[in-house]
N, C-alpha and C positions, 0 to 999 in steps of 0.2 A: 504494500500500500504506500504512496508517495503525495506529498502534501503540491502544492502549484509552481514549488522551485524546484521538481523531480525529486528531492530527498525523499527518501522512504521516513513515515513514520517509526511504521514497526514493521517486521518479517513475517509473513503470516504461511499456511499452508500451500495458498493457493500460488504464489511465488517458491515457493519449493517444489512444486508439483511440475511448475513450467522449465523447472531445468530441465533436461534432456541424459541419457547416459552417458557420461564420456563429458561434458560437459561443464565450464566454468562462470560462475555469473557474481559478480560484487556487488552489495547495494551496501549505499551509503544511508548511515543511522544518525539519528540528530545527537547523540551522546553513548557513553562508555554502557550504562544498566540497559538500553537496547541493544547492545551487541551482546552481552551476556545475554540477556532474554528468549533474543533468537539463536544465538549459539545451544542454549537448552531446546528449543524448540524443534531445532535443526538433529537434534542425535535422537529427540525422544518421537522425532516422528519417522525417520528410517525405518522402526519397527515396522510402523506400520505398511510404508509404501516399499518393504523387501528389496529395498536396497542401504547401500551405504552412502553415507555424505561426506566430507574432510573440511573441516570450516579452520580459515587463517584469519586472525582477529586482527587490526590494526586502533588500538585505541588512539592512538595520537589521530588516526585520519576519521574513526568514527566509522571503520566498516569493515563486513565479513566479505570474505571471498570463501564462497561452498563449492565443491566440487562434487556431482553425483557419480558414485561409481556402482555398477552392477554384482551383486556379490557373490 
């Protein structure tokens, strides 16, 4: 979800879902407890969609870079 200057609010499902396998995608978060927020949301929903993620956190810049991979 992304507020009217492109920054994403928060990371939600439906941006997870849109990555693709093999695939890399960065969104930028307005602060550090969003990128943890979605960094949790990010491992605890691979359960569900049977695969796995890899999330690189950048607090200074405010955003995750997830990688979907196939398990």
């Amino acid at each position: 979800m992304a507020d009217e200057t492109g920054k994403a609010i928060k990371l939600t499902r439906d941006d997870l879902r849109s990555i693709d396998v093999g695939k890399t995608k960065t969104f930028y978060l307005p602060d550090a407890k969003a990128c943890d927020n979605g960094k949790a949301l990010t491992y605890q929903f691979q359960n569900l969609m049977g695969c796995k993620f890899s999330v690189k956190t950048d607090y200074t810049a405010n955003t995750l870079t997830i990688t979907r991979n196939a398990i």
